[in-house]
N, C-alpha and C positions, 0 to 999 in steps of 0.2 A: 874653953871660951876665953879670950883673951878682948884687951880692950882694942887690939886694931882689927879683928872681927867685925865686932860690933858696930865700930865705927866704918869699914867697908862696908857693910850690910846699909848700915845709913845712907853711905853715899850712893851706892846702887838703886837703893828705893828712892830717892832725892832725882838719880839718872832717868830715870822708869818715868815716874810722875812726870819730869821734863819733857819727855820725849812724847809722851803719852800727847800730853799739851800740846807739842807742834805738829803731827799726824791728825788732830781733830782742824786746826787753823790752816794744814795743807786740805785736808777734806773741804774743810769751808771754802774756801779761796780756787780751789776744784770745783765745786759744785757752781758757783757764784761766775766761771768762766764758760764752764758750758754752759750755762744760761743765756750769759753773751752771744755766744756761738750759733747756741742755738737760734736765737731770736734773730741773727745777721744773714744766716746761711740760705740758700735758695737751694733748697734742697734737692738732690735725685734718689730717689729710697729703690733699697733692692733688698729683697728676702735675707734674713740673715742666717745664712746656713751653719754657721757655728754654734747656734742656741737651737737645739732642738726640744720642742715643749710641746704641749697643748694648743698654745696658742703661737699663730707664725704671728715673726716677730721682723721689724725691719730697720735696719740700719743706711746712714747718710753717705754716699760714694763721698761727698766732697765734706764731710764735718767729720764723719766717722763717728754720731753721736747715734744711739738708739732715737725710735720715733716715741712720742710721749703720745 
């Protein structure tokens, strides 16, 4: 173990942490626009055949936003 180990290990965890932080403020700032979207959109919903579950599920032709 040498000391520019160590200190790369730093700077990686230091990278991590960072990145970490901008992926939660792009999720926010994601979330916070389809909100927008959502609430602007006049929607035309049609079955969404890519999610197959329990429950049918439908998505927006013109937002491309799932239905809440």
């Amino acid at each position: 173990m040498t000391e520019q180990e160590i200190t790369k290990l730093e700077n990686l965890r230091a990278e991590l942490s960072s990145t970490k932080k901008k992926i939660l403020e792009l999720q926010q700032e994601m979330k916070q626009l389809e909100e927008t979207i959502y609430s602007k959109c006049e929607h035309k919903w049609e079955i969404d055949r890519t999610n197959v579950g329990e429950h049918t599920e439908y998505i927006c032709l013109k937002c491309q936003l799932s239905k809440k």
